[in-house]
N, C-alpha and C positions, 0 to 999 in steps of 0.2 A: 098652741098647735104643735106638733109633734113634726121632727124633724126628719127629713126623710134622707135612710141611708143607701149611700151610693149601690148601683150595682156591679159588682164585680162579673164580667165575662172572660170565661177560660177560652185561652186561646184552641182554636181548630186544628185538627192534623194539618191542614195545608199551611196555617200561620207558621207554627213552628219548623216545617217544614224552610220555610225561606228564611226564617232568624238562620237554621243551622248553616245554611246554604250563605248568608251571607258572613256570618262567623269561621267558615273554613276559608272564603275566598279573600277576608283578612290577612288568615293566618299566611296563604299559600303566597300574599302580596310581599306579606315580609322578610318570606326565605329568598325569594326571589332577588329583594333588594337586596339580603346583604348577599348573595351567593354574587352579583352585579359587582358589590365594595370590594369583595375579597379578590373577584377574579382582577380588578384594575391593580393589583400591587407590584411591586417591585419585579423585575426580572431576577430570576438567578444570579450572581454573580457569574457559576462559570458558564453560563450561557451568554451573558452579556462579554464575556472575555473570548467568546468563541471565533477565530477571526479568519475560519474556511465555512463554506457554505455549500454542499453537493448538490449534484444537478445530474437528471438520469440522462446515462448515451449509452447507446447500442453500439455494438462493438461492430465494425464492415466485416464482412465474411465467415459465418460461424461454419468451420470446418467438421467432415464428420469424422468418424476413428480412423487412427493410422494404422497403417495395413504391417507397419516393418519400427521396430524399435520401441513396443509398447509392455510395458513393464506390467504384469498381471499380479492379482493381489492385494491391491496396494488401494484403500481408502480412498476416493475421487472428491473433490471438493466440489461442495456443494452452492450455485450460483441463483443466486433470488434473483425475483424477477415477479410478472406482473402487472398490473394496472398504474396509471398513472397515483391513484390513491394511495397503493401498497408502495410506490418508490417513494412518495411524499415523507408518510410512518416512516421510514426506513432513513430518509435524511433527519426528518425531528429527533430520531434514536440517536441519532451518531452525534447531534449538538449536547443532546443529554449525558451520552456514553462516559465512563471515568476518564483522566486521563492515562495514555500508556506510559505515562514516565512518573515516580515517585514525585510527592510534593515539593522535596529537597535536592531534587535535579540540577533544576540550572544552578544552586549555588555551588555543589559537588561539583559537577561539571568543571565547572570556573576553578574551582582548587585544583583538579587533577591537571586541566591542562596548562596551569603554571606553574606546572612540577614537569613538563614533558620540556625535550630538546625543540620540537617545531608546533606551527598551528594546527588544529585538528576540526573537524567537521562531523557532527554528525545530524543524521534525519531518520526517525524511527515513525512508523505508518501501521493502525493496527488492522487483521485481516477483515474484522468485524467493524461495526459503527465506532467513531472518534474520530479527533483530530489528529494530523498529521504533527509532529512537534520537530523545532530544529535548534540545535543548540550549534553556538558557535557560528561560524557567517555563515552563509547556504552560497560560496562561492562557485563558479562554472569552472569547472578542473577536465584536464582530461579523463576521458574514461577508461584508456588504456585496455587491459583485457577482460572488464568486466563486461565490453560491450561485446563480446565471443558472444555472451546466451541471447542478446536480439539478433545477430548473426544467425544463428541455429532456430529461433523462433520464425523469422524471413521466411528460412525457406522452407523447414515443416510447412507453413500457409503456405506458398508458391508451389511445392509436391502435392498438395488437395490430398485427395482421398487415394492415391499412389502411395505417400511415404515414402521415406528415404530408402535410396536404395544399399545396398550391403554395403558398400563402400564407403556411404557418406555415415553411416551408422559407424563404422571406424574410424572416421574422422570425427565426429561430434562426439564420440568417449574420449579419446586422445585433447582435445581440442577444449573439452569444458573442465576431465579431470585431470591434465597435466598441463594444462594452459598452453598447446603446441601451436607453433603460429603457421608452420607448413598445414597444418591439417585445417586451423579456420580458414586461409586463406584460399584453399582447396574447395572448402563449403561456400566461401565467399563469389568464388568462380564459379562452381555452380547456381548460384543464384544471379547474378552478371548474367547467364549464357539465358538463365530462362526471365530475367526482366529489361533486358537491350543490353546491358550495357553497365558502367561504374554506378551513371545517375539511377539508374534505376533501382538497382540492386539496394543503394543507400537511402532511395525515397521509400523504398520498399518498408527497410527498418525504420523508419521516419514517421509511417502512418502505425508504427504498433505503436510507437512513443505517444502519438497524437490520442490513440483507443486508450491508452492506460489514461490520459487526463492532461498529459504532458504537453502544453502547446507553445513552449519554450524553443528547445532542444532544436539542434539542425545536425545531421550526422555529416560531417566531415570527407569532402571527397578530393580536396587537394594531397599532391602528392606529399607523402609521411617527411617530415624534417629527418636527418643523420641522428640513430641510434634508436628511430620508431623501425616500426615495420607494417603497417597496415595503414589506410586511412581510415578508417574509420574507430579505430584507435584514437585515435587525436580530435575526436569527436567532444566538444565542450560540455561536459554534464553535469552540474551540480546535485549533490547529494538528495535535495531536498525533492527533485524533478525525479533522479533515478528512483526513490521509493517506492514512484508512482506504479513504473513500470510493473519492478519487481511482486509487488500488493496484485498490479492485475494478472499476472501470469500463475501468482500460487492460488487466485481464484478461480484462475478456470476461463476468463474474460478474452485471452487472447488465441486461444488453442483448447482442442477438442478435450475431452478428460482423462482420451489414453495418451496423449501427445504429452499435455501439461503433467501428468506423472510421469511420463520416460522424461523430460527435459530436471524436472525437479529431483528424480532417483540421481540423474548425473549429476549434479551440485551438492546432492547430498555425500556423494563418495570423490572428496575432491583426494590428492593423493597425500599423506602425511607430511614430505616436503613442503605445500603450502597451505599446511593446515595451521598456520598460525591465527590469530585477531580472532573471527568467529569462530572458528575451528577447534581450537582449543580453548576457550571460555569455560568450560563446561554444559552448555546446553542439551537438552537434552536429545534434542533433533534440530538440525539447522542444516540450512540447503544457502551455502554462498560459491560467490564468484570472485576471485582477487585478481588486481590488475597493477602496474606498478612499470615507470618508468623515468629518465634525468629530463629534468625540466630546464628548457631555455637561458632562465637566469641563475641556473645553480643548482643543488641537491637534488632530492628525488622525492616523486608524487608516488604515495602508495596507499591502495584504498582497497576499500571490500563491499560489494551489495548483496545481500541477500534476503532469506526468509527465517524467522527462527519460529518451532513449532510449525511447521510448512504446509501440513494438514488438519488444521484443530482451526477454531473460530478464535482461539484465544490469540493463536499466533499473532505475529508483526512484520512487518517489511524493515530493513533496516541497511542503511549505508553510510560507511563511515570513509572521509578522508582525511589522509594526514599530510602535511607538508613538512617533508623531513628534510636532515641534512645527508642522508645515506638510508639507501635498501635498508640496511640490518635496522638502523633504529627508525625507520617508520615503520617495518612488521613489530617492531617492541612496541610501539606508540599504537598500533592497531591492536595486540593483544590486550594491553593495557585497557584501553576504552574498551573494550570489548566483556573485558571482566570487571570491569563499573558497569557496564550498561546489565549486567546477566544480575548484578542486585537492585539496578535501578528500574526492570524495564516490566512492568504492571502485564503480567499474561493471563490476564483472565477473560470468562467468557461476556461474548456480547451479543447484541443484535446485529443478524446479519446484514451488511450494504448493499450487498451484492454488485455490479459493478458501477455503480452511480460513482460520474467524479466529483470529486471538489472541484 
């Protein structure tokens, strides 16, 4: 008998149809899983070493343009802003971001200043996404007359949409570029006459510290010790807290954009007498404020905060203190860091923050 051969049936358009169907839904199973293995891996190192974390806050009172002391021309910085999604992006950038300080920072650092006569502090903050970085201790020092520009910030907010008037416009030149204490203290009294009073005038500059991110700092309203002259001078503010300030005012965070340009034009033209530390660096634009006075147990506190690159995304916030034995050699001890930090200090561009704090 003859054996019978199998019959072979070709598969149908719809057979093949479901092999292909289940042949792609293999392949799609597997990318899936490892895209699953890859995504569980290590963090970053400099993520995992990132050790500030921002958080979005609207600043109380956005003021509109000043009417009297507004400097035309002049670049306005530019303040992000948006959905809760778009400040989220904006914090994960800034954990990503380079840092603003070369790799071999803190070790430099650490040699220069065991080359100096006193202790030194510095806190550099950059305009754009990144961490804030502090070398040296982030002690509470007075802030002497760096605290003149939250003085003059006060009361631009408290003049609203008025601006200052002609006279106080000649004390706030006097006052920011020759560091004159009759003329702050002039400004200081009118801001007293329109907030009650000392307390107010000083809770006044108290809630701009609080808008920058700052919720340290108390501005100082007892009467000045022998050889001050202001209270709020004697205001305890450590380096690392004043950056904060200075970062929200060259964004635009705490004053309108013609305000924060007139405030930032004056810093930028302080007078060549105390153009030392930032001032003479070499930078290429920098907008600070020097403050300097004898301390209780001895020598003399002289310090600088400001902004370097004051309109660029690249720029930094930066303040430095020294604890010297004498005026002269702490403005050496501020030039000194000053011209380390102009090779050490990373000015490149970033992702804007806009005013989220840390």
């Amino acid at each position: 008998m003859t054996a019978t051969k199998p019959i072979l049936i070709p598969p149908t358009r719809h057979r093949m149809a479901e092999l292909i169907a289940v042949l792609l839904a293999g392949i799609g199973l597997g990318v899936g899983i490892a895209a699953l293995v890859i995504g569980q891996g290590a963090t970053p190192p400099h993520v995992a070493a990132s050790a500030h974390t921002q958080s979005a806050r609207t600043p109380a009172g956005a003021l509109p343009p000043a009417t009297a002391g507004v400097q035309p021309g002049r670049e306005e910085p530019k303040i992000s802003g948006g959905s809760a999604g778009q400040v989220e992006a904006e914090v994960a950038a800034s954990r990503y971001a380079s840092p603003v300080l070369a790799p071999d920072a803190g070790a430099s650092f650490a040699t220069l200043s065991a080359e100096l006569p006193g202790r030194v502090e510095l806190a550099v903050a950059p305009l754009g996404a990144g961490r804030r970085e502090v070398l040296g201790a982030d002690e509470a020092a007075h802030g002497w007359s760096t605290t003149k520009v939250p003085v003059l910030v006060a009361l631009l907010r408290a003049r609203g949409s008025e601006g200052l008037t002609a006279q106080e416009q000649a004390w706030a030149q006097t006052a920011i570029t020759e560091s004159n204490n009759e003329s702050v203290l002039a400004l200081f009294g009118d801001l007293e006459r329109l907030k009650g009073g000392l307390v107010g005038a000083s809770r006044s500059m108290e809630s701009l510290l609080r808008a920058s991110g700052d919720d340290e700092t108390v501005v100082a309203t007892a009467p000045p010790p022998a050889g001050a002259v202001t209270t709020f001078g004697q205001t305890e503010w450590s380096p690392g807290e004043a950056v904060k300030f200075f970062r929200a005012l060259a964004l635009g965070c705490l004053l309108s954009p013609g305000e924060t340009s007139y405030v930032l034009g004056l810093m930028e033209n302080i007078e060549p007498a105390e153009s030392w530390g930032l001032g003479s660096a070499g930078f290429g634009s920098v907008a600070f404020k020097g403050g300097w006075g004898p301390e209780s147990g001895g020598g003399y506190l002289v310090r600088q905060s400001g902004i370097v690159d004051p309109r660029s995304s690249k720029g930094a916030a930066v303040a430095i203190v020294a604890f010297a034995p004498s005026f002269a050699s702490g403005t050496e001890m501020l030039t000194r860091m000053a011209s380390w930090l102009r090779h050490h200090l990373r000015l490149a561009s970033r992702p804007g923050s806009g005013c989220a704090r840390e």
